[in-house]
PLY file of the C-alpha trace (Angstrom):
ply
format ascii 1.0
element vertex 396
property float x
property float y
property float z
element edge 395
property int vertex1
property int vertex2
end_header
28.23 18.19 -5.66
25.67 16.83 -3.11
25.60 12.47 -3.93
22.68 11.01 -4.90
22.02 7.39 -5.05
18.75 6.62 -7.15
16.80 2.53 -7.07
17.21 1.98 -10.51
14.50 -0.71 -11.14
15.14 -1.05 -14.94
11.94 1.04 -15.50
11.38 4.08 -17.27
10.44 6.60 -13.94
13.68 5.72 -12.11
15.78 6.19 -15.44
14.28 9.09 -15.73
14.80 10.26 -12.42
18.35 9.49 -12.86
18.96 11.25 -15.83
17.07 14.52 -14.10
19.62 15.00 -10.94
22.57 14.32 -13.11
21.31 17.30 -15.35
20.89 19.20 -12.11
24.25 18.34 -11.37
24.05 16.16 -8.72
27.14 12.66 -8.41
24.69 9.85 -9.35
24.66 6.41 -8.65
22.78 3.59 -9.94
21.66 0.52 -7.26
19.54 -2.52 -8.17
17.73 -3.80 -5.96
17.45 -8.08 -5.89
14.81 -8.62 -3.59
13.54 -12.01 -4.77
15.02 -14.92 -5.82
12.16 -17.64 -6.20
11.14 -18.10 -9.77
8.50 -20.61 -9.32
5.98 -18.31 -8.28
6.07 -15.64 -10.80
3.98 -15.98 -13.50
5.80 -15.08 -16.33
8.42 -17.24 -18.22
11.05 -14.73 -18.26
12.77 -14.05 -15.24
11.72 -10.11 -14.21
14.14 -9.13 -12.42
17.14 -10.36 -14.61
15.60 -8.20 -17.87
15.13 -5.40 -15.18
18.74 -5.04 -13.84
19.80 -5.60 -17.57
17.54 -2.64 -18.43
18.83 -0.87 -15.05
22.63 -1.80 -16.39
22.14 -0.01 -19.82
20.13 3.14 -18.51
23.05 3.88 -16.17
25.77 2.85 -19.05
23.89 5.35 -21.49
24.45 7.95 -18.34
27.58 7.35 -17.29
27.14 6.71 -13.79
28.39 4.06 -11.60
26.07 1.22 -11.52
26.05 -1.61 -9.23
23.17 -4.68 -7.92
22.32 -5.02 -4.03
21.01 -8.30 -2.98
18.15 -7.48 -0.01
16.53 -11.14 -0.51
17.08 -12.02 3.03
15.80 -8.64 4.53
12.84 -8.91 2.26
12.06 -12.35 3.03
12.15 -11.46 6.68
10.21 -8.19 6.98
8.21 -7.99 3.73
7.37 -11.84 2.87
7.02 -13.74 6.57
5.15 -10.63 7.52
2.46 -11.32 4.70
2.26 -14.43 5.78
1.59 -13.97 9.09
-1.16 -11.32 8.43
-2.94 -14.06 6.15
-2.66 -15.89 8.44
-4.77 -14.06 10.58
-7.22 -13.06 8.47
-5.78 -9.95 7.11
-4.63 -8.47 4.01
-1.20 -6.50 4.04
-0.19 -4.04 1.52
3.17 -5.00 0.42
4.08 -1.76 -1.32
3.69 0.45 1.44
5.91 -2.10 3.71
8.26 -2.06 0.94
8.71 1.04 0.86
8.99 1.48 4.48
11.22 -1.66 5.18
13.48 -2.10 2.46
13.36 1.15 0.22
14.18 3.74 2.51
15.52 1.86 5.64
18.12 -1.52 4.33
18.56 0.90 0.77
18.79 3.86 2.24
21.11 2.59 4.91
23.37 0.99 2.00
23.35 4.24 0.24
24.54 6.39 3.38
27.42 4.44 3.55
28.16 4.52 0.08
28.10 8.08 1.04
25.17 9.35 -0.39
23.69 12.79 0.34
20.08 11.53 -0.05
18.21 8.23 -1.82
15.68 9.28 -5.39
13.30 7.08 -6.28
10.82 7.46 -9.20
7.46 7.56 -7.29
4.82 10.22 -8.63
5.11 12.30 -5.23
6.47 15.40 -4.34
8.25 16.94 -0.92
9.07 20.37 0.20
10.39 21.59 3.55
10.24 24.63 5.70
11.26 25.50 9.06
8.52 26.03 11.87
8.36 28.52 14.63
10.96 26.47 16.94
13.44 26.68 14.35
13.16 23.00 13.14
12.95 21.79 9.43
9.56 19.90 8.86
9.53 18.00 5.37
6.29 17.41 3.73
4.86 14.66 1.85
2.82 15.74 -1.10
0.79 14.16 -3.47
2.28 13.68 -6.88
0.73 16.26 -10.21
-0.07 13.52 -11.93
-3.50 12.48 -10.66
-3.71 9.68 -12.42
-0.29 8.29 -11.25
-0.18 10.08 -7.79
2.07 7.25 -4.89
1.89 9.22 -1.78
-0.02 7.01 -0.68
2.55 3.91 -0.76
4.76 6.57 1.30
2.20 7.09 3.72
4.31 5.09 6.39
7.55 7.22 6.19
9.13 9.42 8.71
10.67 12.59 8.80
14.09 11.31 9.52
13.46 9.18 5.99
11.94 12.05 4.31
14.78 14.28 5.10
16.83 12.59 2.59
14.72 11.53 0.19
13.74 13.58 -3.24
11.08 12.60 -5.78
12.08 14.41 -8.77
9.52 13.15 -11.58
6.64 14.38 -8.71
6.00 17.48 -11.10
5.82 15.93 -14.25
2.60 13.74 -16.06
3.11 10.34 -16.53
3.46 10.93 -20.92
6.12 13.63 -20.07
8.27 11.72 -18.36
8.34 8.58 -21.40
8.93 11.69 -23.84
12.07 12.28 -21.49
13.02 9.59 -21.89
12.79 8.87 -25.87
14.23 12.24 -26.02
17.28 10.88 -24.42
17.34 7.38 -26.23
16.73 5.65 -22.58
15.96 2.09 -23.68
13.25 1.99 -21.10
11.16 4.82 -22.70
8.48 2.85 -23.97
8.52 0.06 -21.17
5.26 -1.25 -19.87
5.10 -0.34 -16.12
5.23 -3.19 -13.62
2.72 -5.04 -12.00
2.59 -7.14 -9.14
4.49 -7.29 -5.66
7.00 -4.82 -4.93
9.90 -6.20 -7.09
8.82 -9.97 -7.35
7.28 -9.54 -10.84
3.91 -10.72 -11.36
3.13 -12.98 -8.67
0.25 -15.71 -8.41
-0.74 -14.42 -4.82
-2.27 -18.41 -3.79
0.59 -20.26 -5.35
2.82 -17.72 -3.12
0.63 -18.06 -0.46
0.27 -21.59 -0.52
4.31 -22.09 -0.09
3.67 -21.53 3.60
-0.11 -21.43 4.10
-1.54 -25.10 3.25
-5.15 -25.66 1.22
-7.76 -26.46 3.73
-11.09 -26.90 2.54
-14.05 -24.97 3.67
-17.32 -23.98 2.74
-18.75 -21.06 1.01
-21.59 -19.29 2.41
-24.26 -16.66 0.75
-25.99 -14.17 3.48
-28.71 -12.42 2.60
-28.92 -8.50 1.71
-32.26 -8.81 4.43
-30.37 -10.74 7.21
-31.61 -9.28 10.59
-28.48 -7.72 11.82
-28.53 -5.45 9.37
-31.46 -3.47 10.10
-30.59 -3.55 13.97
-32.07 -0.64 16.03
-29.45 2.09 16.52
-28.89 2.37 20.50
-28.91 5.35 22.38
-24.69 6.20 22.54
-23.94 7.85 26.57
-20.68 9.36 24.46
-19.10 9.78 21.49
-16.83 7.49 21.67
-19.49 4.72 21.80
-20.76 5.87 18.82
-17.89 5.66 16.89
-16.88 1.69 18.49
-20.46 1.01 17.82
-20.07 2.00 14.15
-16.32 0.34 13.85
-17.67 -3.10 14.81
-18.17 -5.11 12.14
-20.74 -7.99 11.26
-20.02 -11.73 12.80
-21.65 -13.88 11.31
-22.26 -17.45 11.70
-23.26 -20.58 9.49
-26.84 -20.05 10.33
-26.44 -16.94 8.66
-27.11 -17.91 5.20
-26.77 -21.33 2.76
-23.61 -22.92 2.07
-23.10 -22.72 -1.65
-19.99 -23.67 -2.72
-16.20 -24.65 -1.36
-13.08 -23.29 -1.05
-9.14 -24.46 -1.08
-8.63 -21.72 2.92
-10.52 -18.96 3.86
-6.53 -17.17 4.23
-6.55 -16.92 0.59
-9.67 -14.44 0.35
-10.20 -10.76 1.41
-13.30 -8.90 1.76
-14.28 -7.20 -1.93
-13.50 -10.31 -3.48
-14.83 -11.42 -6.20
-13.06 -13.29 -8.22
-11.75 -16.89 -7.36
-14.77 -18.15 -6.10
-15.76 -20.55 -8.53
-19.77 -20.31 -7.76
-21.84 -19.99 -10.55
-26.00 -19.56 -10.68
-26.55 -16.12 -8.95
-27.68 -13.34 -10.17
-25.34 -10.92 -9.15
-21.97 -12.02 -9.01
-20.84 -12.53 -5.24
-18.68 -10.51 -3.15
-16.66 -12.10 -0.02
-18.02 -9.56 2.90
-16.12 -11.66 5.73
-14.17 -14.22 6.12
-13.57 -16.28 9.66
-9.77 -17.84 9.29
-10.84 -19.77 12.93
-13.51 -21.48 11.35
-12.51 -21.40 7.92
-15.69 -19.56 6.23
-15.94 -17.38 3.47
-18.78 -15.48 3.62
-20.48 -14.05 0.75
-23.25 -11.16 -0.40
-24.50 -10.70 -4.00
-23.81 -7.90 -5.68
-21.46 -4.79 -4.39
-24.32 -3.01 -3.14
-24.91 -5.58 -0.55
-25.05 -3.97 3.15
-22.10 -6.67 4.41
-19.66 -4.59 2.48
-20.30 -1.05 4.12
-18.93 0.62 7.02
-18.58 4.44 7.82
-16.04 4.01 10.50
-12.34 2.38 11.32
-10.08 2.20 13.93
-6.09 2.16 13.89
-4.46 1.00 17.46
-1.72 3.34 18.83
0.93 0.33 17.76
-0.45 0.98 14.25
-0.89 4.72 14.13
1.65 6.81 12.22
2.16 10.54 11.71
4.18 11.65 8.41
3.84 15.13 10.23
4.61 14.32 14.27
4.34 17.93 14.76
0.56 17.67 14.12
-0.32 14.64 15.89
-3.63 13.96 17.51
-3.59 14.64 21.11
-6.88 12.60 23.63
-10.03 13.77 22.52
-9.16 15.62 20.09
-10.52 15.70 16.22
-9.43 16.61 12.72
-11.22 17.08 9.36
-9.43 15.49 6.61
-9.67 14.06 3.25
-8.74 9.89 3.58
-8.50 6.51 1.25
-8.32 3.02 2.41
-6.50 1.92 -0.85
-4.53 2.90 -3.04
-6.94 3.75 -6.22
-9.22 5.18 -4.11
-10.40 8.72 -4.71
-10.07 10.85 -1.29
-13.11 10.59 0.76
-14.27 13.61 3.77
-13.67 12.20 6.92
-13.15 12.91 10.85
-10.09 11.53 12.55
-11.40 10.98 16.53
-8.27 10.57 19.02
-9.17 8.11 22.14
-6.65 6.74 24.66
-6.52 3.22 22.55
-6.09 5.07 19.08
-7.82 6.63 16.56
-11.19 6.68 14.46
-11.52 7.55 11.46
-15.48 8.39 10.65
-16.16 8.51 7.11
-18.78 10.62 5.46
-19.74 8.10 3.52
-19.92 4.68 4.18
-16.78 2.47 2.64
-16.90 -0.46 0.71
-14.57 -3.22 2.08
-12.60 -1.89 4.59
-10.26 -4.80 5.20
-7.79 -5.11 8.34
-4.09 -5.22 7.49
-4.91 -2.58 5.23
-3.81 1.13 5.47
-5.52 4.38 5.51
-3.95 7.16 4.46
-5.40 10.79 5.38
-4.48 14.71 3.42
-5.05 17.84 4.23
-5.07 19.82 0.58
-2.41 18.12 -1.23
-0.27 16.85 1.90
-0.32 13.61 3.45
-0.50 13.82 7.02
-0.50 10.39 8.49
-1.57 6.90 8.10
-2.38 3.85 10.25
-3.24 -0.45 9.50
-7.06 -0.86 9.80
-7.38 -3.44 12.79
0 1
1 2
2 3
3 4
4 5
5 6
6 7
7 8
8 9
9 10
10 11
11 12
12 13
13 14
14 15
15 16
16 17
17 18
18 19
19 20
20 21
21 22
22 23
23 24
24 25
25 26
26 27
27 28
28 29
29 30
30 31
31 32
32 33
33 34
34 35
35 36
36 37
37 38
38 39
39 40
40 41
41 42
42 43
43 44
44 45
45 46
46 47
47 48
48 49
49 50
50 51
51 52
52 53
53 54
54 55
55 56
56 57
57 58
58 59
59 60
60 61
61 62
62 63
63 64
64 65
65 66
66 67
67 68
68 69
69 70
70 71
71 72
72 73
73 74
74 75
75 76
76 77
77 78
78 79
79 80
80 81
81 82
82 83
83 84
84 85
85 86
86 87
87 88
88 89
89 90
90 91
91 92
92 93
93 94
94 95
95 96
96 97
97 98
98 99
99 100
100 101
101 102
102 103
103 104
104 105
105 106
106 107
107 108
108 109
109 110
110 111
111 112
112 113
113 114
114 115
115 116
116 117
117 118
118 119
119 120
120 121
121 122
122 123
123 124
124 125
125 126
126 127
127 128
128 129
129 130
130 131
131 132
132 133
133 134
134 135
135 136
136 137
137 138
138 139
139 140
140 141
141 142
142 143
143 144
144 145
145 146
146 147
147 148
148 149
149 150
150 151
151 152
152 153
153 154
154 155
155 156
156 157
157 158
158 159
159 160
160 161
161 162
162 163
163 164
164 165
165 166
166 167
167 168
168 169
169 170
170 171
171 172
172 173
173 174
174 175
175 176
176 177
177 178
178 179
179 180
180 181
181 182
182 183
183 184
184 185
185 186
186 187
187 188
188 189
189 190
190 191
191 192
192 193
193 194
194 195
195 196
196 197
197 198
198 199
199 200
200 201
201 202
202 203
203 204
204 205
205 206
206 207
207 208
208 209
209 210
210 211
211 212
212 213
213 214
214 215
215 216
216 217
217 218
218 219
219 220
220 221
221 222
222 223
223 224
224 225
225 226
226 227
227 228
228 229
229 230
230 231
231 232
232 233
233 234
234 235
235 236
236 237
237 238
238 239
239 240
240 241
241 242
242 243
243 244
244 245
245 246
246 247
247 248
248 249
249 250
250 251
251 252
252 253
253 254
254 255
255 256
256 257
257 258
258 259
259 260
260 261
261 262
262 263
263 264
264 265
265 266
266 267
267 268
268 269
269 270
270 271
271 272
272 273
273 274
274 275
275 276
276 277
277 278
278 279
279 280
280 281
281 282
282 283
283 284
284 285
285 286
286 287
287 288
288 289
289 290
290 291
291 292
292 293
293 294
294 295
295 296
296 297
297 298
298 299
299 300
300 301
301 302
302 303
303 304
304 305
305 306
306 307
307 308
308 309
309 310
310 311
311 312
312 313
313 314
314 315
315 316
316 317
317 318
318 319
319 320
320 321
321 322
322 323
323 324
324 325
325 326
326 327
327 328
328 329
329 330
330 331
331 332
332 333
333 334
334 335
335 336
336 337
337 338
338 339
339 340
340 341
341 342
342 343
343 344
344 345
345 346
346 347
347 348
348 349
349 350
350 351
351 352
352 353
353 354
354 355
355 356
356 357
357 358
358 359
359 360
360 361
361 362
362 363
363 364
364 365
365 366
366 367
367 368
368 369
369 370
370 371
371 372
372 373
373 374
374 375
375 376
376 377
377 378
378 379
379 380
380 381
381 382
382 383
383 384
384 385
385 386
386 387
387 388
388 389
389 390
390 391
391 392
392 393
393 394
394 395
């Protein structure tokens, strides 16, 4: 009997998934995960995570397998919540899922579970892996989007490796998201009807500026509103000597400066906002609402566009530096000057877009088809080919 140990969250895929291997016949165990222990920030009353591992507790008593809580506060303080910071502090947004997952879900956990002497670590994300060995005689182990399209998390995987992936299985990844709640009512799991979470990896529902504002302080800045017609925008295209030009020419985004437009409001720190925004910014009297399309942390602007049609929030092109730059599948990484058709999001939501991946000595482009509303640095991109995640990268 190969051991499994499964992140029971105290919701109803990771019961699920539970109950699943130890029909297959796998030696479960149950681990909670206590990544937070700040109450002041979370919106709700109750305390999540307490109702969660309560939840987690009864799934695993209803089982009969070995439960016990983890506390990772420290680790995720260090790599998940100073790291946020610091990229808000720079003008960025992170995505705290995918680090999540990378950080503390399968690296701290999955370390904790090996030497509980676990075979692999099961989570309950809507993905799917299979393996197969190539020509040289190695295993490869594939990342694959989950059949539920409407539930689908490869893409907060997207930063895993193959060493993780190797012993990792994602056993609702073939089932719709209403199949696996019947599974569970069919079993009299208490979490079968349990709303799904929302918010930061395992805080709970988090006000994002009263987190923020723990470390970042309010500064107040203005508000400015650039015009759709604003010169820059209809710039002559240069002539490009090489490809590569084109594609820097087309990465670079829009600076703008106060002469750009008319201040029309104020703001509490331009580190609070990220491009796409639209709520929060308390300016009424337009007549489309408006859209942040930049914001300038050195200066402390938010800059603004009415309407999400406005040219400030479109670009057809990123780039990911080699520090950034990952490859679920090494075996099929990029070499110089080299390209690759693929199918690519910049969030998570995002239907898959056509794009070219363009490999330089600095890193890589990724040239949309389409043009791309808010790209926003900090972020990731994910790209497929078919149903298989590749490789992903932060947009810088």
């Amino acid at each position: 009997m190969k051991k499994v140990v499964v992140g029971l969250s105290g919701g109803v895929d990771s019961s699920v998934t539970a109950y699943l291997l130890k029909e297959q016949g796998y030696d479960v165990i149950g681990l909670f995960m206590k990544n937070w222990h700040d109450d002041s920030v979370t919106i709700s009353n109750e305390c999540p995570w307490l109702e969660d591992s309560n939840d987690a507790l009864i799934v695993a008593e209803k089982l009969g397998i070995p439960f016990q809580t983890v506390d990772l506060s420290a680790e995720y303080k260090e790599r998940i919540v100073d790291y946020m910071f610091n990229e808000y502090e720079k003008g960025r947004t992170p995505n705290p899922d995918v680090l999540c997952n990378r950080e503390i879900k399968f690296d701290v956990f999955m370390k904790i579970a090996m030497q509980l002497g676990a075979d692999y670590v099961a989570t309950g994300h809507y993905c799917r892996k299979t393996s197969f060995i190539n020509e040289e005689g190695k295993e490869i182990h594939q990342l694959l989007a989950g059949k539920d399209g409407n539930k689908d998390q490869s893409y907060f995987l997207c930063q895993l490796s193959q060493e993780q992936l190797s012993k990792t299985l994602f056993p609702i990844g073939d089932l719709l998201k209403p199949e696996v709640r019947k599974i569970a009512a069919a079993n009299d799991l208490i979490t079968a009807d349990k709303k799904d979470s929302q918010g930061l990896c395992f805080i709970g529902k988090v006000r994002l500026p009263d987190f923020l504002q723990q470390k970042l302080k309010p500064k107040q800045g203005v508000i400015v509103e650039v015009s759709s017609s604003l010169e820059q925008y209809n710039n002559a295209i240069p002539e490009f000597a090489t490809k590569e030009d084109e594609l820097a020419f087309y990465a670079t985004k829009p600076v703008y400066n106060l002469n750009d437009g008319k201040v029309v409001g104020e703001h509490q720190g331009a580190h609070y906002f990220t491009k796409g925004q639209r709520k929060g910014l308390a300016v009424g009297g337009t007549k489309e609402p408006l859209f942040v399309i930049e914001t300038d942390v050195d200066e402390n602007v938010i800059y603004t566009g009415q309407g999400k049609k406005h040219p400030g929030l479109y670009r057809k092109t990123l780039f990911v530096s080699n520090e950034e730059l990952h490859w679920v599948r090494t075996d099929m990484a990029l070499e110089v000057d080299k390209t690759m058709e693929v199918m690519a999001r910049i969030r998570y939501r995002q239907a898959l877009q056509k794009a070219t991946l363009y490999k330089v000595d600095t890193g890589l482009y990724v040239d949309f088809k389409e043009e791309q509303s808010a790209m926003t640095e900090g972020q990731f991109v994910a790209w497929h080919i078919g149903d298989e995640l590749i490789g992903s990268g932060v947009i810088s």
